[in-house]
NUMITI-531067 format. One record per residue (C-alpha): x, y, z; residue in one letter. Coordinates in steps of 0.001 Angstrom, whole numbers, padded with zeros to 6 digits, always signed. Example, Ala and Ser with C-alpha at 12.3 -4.5 7.8 and 13.67 -1.06 7.14 Angstrom:
# residues 2
+012300-004500+007800A+013670-001060+007140S
END
This chain:
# residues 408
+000000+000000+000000X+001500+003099-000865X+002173+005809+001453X-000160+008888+000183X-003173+006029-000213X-002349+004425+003569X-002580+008441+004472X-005814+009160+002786X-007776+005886+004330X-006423+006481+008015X-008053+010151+007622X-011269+007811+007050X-010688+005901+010373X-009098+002603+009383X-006804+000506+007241X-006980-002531+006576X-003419-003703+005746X-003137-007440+005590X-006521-009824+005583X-005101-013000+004806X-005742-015976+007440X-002873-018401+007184X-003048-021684+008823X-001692-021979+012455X+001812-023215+013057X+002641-026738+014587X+002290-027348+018122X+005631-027755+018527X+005989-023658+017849X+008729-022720+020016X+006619-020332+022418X+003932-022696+023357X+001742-020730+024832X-001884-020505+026028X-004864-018555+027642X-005335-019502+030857X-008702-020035+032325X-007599-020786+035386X-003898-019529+035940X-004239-015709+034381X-002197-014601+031645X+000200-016597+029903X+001346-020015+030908X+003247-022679+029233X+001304-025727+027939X+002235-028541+025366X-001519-027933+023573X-003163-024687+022308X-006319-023654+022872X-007273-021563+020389X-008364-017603+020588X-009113-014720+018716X-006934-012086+020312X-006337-008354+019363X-003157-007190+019902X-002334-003550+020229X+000866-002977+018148X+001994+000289+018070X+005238-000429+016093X+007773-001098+018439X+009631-004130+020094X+007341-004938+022776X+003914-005031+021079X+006060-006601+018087X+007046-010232+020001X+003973-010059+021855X+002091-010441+018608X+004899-013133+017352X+004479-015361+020432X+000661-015401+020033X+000771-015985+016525X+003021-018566+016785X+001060-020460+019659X-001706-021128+017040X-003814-017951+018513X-005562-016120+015542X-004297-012897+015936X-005450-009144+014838X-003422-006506+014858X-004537-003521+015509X-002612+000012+015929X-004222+003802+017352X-003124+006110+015101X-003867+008944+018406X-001155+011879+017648X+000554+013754+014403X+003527+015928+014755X+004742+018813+012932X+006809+017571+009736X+010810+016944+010300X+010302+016462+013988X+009718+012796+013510X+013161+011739+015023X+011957+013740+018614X+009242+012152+019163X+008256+008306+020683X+006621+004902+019995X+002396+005655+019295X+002532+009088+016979X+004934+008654+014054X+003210+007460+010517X+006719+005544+010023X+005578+003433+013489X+002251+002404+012148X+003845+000857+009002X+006350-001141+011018X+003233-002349+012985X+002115-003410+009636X+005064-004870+008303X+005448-007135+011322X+001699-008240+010492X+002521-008793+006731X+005967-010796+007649X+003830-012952+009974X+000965-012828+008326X-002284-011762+010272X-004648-009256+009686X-003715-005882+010735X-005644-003026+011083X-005224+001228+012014X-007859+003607+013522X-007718+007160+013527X-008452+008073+017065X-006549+011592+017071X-009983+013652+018182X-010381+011530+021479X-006609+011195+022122X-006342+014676+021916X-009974+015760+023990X-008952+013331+026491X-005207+013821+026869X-003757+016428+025361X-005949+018836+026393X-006304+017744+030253X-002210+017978+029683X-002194+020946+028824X-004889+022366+031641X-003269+020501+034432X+000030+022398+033791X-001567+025996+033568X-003202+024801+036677X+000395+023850+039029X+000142+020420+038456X+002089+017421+036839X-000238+014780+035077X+000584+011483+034648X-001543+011159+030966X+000194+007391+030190X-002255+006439+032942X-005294+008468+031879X-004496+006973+028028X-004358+003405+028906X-007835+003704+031105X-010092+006122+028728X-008216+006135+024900X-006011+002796+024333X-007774-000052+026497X-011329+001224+026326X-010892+001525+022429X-009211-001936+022334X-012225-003550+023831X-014784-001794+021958X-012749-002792+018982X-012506-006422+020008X-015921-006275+020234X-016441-005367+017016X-013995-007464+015326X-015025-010666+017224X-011979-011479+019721X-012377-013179+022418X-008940-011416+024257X-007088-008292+024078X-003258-008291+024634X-000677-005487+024920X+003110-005514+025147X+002932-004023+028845X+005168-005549+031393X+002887-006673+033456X+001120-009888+034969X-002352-010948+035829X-002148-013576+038655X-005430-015060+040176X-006005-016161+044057X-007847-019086+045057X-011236-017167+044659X-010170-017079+041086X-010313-013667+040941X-007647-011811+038273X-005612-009496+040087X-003095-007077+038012X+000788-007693+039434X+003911-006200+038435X+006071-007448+035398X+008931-010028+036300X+011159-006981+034531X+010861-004776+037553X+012782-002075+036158X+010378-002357+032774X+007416-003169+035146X+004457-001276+033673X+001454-001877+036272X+001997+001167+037748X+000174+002986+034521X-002915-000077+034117X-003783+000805+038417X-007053+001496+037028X-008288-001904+034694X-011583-002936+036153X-012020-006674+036848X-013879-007420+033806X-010944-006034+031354X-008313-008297+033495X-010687-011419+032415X-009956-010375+028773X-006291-009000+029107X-003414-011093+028280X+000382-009904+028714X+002661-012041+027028X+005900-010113+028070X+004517-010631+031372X+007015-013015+032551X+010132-011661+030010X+012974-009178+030770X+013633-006428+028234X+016836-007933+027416X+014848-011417+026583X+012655-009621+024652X+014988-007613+022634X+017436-010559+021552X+014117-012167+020718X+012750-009857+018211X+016702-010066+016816X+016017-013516+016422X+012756-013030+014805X+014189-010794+012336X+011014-009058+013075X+010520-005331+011313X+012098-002973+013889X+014018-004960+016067X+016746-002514+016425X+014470+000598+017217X+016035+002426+020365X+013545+002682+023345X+011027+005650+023459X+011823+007196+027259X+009404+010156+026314X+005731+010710+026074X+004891+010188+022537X+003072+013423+021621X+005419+016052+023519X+008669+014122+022635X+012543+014434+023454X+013280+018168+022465X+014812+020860+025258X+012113+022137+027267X+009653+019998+025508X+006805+020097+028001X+007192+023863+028852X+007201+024331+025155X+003874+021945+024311X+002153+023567+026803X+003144+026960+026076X+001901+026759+022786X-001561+025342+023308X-002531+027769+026683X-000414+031099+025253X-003412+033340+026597X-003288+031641+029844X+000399+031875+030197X+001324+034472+032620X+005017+035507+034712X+004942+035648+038327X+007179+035488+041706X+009839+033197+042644X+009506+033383+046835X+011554+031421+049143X+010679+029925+052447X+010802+033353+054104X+007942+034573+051450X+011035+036976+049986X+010779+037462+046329X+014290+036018+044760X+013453+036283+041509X+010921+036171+038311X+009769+033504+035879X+007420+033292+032916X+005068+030557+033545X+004060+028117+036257X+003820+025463+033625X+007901+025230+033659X+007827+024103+037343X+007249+021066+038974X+007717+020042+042619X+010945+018526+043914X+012449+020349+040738X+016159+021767+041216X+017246+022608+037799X+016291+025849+035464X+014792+027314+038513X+016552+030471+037558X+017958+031481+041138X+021215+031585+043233X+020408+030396+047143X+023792+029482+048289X+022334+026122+048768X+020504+023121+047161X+017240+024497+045993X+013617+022703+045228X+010705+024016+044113X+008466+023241+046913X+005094+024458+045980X+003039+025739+043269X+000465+028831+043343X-001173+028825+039577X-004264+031181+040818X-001218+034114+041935X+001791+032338+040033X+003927+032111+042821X+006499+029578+042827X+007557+028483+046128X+011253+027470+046869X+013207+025885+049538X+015554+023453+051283X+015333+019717+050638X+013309+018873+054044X+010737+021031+052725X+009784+018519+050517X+009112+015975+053430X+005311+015430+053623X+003427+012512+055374X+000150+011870+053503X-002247+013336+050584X-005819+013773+049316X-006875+011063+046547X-009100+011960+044076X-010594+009578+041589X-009662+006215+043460X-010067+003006+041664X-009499-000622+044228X-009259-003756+042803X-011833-006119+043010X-012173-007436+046515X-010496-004566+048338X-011826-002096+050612X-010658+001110+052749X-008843+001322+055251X-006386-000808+054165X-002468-000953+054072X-000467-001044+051695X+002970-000159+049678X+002386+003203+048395X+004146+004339+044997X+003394+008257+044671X+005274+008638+041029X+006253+005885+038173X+010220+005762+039256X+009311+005559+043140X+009622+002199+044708X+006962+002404+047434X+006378+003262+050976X+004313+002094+053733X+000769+003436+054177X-002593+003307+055501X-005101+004798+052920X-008800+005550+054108X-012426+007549+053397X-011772+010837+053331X-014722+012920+053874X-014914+015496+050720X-012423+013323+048890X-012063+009922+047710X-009912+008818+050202X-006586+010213+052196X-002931+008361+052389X-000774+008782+055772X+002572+007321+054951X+004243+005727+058299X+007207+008463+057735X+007578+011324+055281X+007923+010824+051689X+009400+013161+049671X+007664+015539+046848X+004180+014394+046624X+002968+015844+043514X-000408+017435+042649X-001701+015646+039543X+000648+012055+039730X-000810+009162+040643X-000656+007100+044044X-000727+003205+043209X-001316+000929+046033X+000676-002486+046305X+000726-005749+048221X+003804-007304+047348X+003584-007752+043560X-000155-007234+043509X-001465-003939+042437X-004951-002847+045125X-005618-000136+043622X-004666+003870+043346X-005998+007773+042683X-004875+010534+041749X-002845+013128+043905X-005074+016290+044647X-002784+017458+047280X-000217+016975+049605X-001111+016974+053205X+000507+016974+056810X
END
């Protein structure tokens, strides 16, 4: 398919780019694989059962051997890729996995070279109604988002469904690292990746029970490194594409986020006061939106000492700076809290307040006027209006919300 036609049709919605149904491999594929009924997400098996299963495949390594070890356990497999963001033309090369055209033709080569159906949607009006702009308005408002999180739970996952739906498939699978375990009540409970350095769970907190029936994550139980010399091995389309460590629509640039924002809110950009823990005014800046808390660099100041922006004012654009102990807080408001099935408040639990943070002990409980309220059993450091809190037992993931404030 050339390019300018593939162009043209994903303006209509959807491409259909390979519709051939070739028959399955032999059992004795080399990643014998199948749905578990019983044991949640992928486990080994000498037999297949076979499935239906959309895969999301947005063009990269992950998504890429996901599809190839479904495929290749007998699973009838349909690709499907979101086309959700454009960029401006020559800034390809700054951007991530998810937004560049040359992404959703890899996702499609990797369909033809296996040969399974693939399929592209154009859903760049809800990515950007529900993400970029709530991206953009959190900013202008003091806050850092956390929009991988708020993608996977109302753009990628709810589409996938719907679109399994549509297409007939009985499963959807992703190339998160992440798990799905069940206990003895045979519930399916969302855990952390075996990769816990790629581990992903953090951004899914929110998948209701009946999407875990339906999810399968066949990198579940893989390393990066496994998964990497895999695709190698493959010789699958892509295999040597470097890792995307930004998010996809702002991308890699200087000052990227300051700059994305900037653009879209430019009437609701305004300077304002640097203060420091005395309330003296040290200096200027042009924008709350280049500030978040527990940030040191580009701050624009000379203390003397280490310096962190502590708090932000967006309704009098005051950026508040100080020592590192006055980042120290010992709880926060939740808004928007979503538990696992099973779970209730009060309940304990290790507390991750930001994708990178490793957890700390907490009791979260009702909050009257919020959704609930997290007291950590010592001080974490900058808690964040706008991240998210995830809530963990062990591997298992019980749930999380989204910071409205710090507190205590």
């Amino acid at each position: 398919m050339g390019g300018a036609t593939a162009r043209a049709r994903l303006r209509r919605g959807v491409v259909e780019t390979r519709s051939r149904s070739p028959p399955h491999p032999p059992a004795s594929a080399r990643f014998p694989y199948r749905v578990s009924g019983t044991g949640g997400g992928l486990v080994r098996s000498p037999f297949r059962m076979n499935k239906r299963i959309l895969v999301a495949m947005s063009g990269g390594v992950d998504s890429s051997v996901a599809a190839a070890r479904l495929h290749e356990a007998g699973h009838e497999v349909v690709g499907v890729t979101l086309h959700l963001w454009d960029y401006p033309d020559g800034d390809g090369d700054r951007h991530g996995r998810c937004c560049a055209p040359e992404d959703q033709y890899d996702a499609r080569r990797v369909a033809d070279a296996l040969g399974f159906a693939h399929y592209t949607f154009d859903r760049r009006e809800l990515f950007a109604r529900a993400i970029v702009r709530p991206f953009v308005d959190a900013y202008v408002a003091g806050e850092t988002p956390s929009p991988c999180a708020a993608c996977n739970r109302a753009v990628k996952l709810a589409e996938l469904f719907s679109l399994a739906d549509r297409l007939g498939a009985d499963l959807v699978a992703t190339g998160h690292y992440a798990r799905i375990l069940r206990g003895p009540s045979g519930i399916p409970q969302l855990a952390m990746g075996v990769d816990r350095a790629k581990d992903q769970s953090y951004f899914l907190y929110a998948s209701p029970s009946h999407w875990l029936e339906r999810l399968v994550f066949p990198l579940g139980d893989s390393t990066k490194g496994e998964v990497r010399s895999e695709a190698l091995q493959r010789r699958l389309p892509g295999a040597n594409k470097g890792e995307s460590q930004e998010l996809c629509f702002v991308g890699n640039r200087p000052n990227a986020y300051a700059d994305f924002v900037a653009e879209r809110a430019r009437d609701r950009i305004r300077p304002g006061p640097i203060v420091d823990e005395t309330g003296e005014v040290i200096g200027s800046h042009d924008g709350v939106h280049r500030f978040t808390i527990g940030q040191r660099r580009g701050l624009g100041v000379a203390t003397g000492h280490p310096t962190f922006v502590t708090a932000i004012d967006a309704s009098s654009g005051t950026v508040h700076v100080g020592r590192p102990d006055s980042l120290l807080t010992s709880g926060a408001e939740l808004t928007d809290v979503s538990l696992a099935e099973g779970v209730s408040l009060p309940v304990r639990a290790q507390v991750r307040i930001r994708y990178r943070h490793t957890g700390d002990a907490a009791t979260i409980a009702q909050s009257p006027g919020q959704d609930a309220h997290l007291l950590f059993d010592a001080p974490v450091r900058a808690i964040t209006r706008g991240q998210i809190a995830v809530f963990y037992e062990g591997e298992r993931v019980l749930g999380g919300g989204v910071i409205a404030r710090p507190r205590g």
